[in-house]
C-alpha positions as a Markdown table, in Angstrom:
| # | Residue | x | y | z |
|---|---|---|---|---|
| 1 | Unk | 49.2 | 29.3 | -85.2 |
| 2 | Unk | 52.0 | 30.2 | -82.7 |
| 3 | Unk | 54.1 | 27.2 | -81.3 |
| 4 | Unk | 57.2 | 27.5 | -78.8 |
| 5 | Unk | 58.3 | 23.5 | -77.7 |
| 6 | Unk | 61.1 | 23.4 | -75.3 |
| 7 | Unk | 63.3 | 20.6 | -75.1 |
| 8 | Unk | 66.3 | 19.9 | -73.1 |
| 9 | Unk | 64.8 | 19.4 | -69.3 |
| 10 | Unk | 65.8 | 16.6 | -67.6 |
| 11 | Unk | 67.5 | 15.5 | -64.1 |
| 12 | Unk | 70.9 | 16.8 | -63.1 |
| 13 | Unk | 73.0 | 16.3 | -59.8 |
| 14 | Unk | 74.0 | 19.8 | -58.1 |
| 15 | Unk | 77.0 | 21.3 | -60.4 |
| 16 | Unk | 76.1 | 20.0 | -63.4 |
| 17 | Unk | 74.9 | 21.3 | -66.6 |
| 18 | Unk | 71.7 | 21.3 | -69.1 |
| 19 | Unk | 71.1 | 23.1 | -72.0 |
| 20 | Unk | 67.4 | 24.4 | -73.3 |
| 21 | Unk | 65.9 | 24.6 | -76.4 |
| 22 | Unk | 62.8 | 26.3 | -77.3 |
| 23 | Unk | 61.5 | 25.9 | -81.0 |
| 24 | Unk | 59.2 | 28.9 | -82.6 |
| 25 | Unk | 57.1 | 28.8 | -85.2 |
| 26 | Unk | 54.0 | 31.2 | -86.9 |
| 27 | Unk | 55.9 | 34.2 | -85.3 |
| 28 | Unk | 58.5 | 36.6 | -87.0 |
| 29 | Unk | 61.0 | 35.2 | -84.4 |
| 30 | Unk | 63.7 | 37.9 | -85.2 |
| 31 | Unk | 61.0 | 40.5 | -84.0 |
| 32 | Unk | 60.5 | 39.3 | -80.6 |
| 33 | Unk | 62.1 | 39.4 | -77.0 |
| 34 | Unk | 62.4 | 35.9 | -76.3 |
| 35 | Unk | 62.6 | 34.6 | -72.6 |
| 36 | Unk | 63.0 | 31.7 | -70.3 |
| 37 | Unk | 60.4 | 31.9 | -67.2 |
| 38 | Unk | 60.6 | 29.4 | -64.3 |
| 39 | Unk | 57.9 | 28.0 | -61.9 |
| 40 | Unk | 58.4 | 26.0 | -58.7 |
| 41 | Unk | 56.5 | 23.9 | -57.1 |
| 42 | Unk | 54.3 | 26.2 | -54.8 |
| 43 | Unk | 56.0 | 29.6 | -56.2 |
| 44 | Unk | 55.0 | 32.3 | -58.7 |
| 45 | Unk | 56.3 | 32.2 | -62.3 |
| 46 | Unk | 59.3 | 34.2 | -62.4 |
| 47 | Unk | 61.6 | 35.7 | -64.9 |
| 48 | Unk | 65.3 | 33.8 | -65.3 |
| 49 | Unk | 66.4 | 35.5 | -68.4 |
| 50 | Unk | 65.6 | 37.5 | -71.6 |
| 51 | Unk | 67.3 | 38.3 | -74.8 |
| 52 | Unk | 65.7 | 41.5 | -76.7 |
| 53 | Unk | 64.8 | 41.7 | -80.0 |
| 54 | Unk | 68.1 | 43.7 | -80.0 |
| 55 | Unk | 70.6 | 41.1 | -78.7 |
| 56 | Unk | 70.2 | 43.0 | -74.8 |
| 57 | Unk | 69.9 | 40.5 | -72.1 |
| 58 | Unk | 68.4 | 40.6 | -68.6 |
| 59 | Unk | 68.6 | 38.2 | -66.0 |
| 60 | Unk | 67.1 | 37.4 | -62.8 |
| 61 | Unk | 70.2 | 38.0 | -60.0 |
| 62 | Unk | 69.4 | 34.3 | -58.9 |
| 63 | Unk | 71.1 | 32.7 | -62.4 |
| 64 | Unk | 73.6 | 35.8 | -63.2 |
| 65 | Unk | 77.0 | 34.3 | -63.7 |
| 66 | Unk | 75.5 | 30.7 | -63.8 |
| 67 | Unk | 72.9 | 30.7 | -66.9 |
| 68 | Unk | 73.2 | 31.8 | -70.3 |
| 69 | Unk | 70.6 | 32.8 | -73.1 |
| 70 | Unk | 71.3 | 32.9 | -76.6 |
| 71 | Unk | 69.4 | 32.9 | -80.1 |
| 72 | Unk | 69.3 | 31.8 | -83.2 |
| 73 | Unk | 66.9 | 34.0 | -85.6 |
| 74 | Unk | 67.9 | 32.1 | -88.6 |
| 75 | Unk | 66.5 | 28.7 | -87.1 |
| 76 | Unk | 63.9 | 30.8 | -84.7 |
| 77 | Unk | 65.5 | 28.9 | -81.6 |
| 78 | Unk | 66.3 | 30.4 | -78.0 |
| 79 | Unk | 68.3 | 28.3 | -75.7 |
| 80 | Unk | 69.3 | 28.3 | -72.4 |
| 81 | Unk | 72.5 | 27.4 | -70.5 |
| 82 | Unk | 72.2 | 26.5 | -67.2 |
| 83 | Unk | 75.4 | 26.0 | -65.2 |
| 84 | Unk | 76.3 | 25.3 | -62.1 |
| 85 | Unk | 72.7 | 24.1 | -61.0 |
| 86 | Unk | 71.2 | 24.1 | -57.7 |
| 87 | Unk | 68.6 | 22.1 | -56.0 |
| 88 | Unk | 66.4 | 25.5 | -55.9 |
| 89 | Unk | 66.9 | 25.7 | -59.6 |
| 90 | Unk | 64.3 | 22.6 | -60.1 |
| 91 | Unk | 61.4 | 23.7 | -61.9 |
| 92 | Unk | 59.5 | 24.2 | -64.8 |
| 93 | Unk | 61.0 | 26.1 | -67.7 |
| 94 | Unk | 58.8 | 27.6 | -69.8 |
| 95 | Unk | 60.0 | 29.3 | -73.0 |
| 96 | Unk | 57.9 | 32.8 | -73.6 |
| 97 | Unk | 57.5 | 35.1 | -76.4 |
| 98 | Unk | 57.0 | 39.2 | -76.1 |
| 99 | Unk | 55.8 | 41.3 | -78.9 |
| 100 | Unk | 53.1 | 43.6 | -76.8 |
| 101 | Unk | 51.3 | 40.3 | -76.5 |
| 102 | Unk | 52.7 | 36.6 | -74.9 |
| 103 | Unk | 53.0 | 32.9 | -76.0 |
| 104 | Unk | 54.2 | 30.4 | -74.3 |
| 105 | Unk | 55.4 | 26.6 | -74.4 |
| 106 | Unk | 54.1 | 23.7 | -72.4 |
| 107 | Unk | 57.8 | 23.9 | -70.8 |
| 108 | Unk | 60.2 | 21.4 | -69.9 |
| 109 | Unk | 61.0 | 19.7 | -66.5 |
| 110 | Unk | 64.3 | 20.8 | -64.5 |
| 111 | Unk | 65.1 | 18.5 | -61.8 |
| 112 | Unk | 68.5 | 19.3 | -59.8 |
| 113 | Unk | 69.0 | 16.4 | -57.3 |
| 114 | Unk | 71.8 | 14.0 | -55.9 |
């Protein structure tokens, strides 16, 4: 049974700083591309930012420069830094798994607000 639990959401004035977590189990974590998608309230799901199976990251041009995504296969953890936050940053984070077929996590709550 596949799990991904994020962890790390909360709410954050404008400028300041969170830091994801997303938690895999019942996958060979090493051989996956692990993500961070986003939803808004009224929006589409959208990409923020992927690290390959091969270390290669993507981002989407909104976060370059801002957010950060990192792994750790050895505790089959992805996490992502977000920086400088904006109030169109809020949204849902959702944690996602690619291996010719997705999972997902329930996702965790960003809230960027003075």
């Amino acid at each position: 049974q596949v799990q991904l639990v994020e962890s790390g959401g909360g709410l954050v004035q404008p400028g300041g700083s969170l830091r994801l977590s997303c938690t895999a189990s019942g996958i060979i974590f090493s051989l996956y591309d692990m993500g961070w998608y986003r939803q808004a309230p009224g929006k589409q799901r959208e990409l923020v930012a992927v690290m390959f199976s091969s270390g290669n990251t993507n981002y989407a041009d909104s976060v370059k420069g801002r957010f950060a995504i990192s792994r750790d296969n050895a505790k089959n953890m992805v996490f992502l830094q977000l920086n400088s936050l904006k109030p169109e940053d809020t949204a849902v984070y959702y944690c996602n798994a690619h291996r010719g077929f997705d999972y997902w996590g329930k996702g965790t709550l960003v809230t960027v607000s003075s």
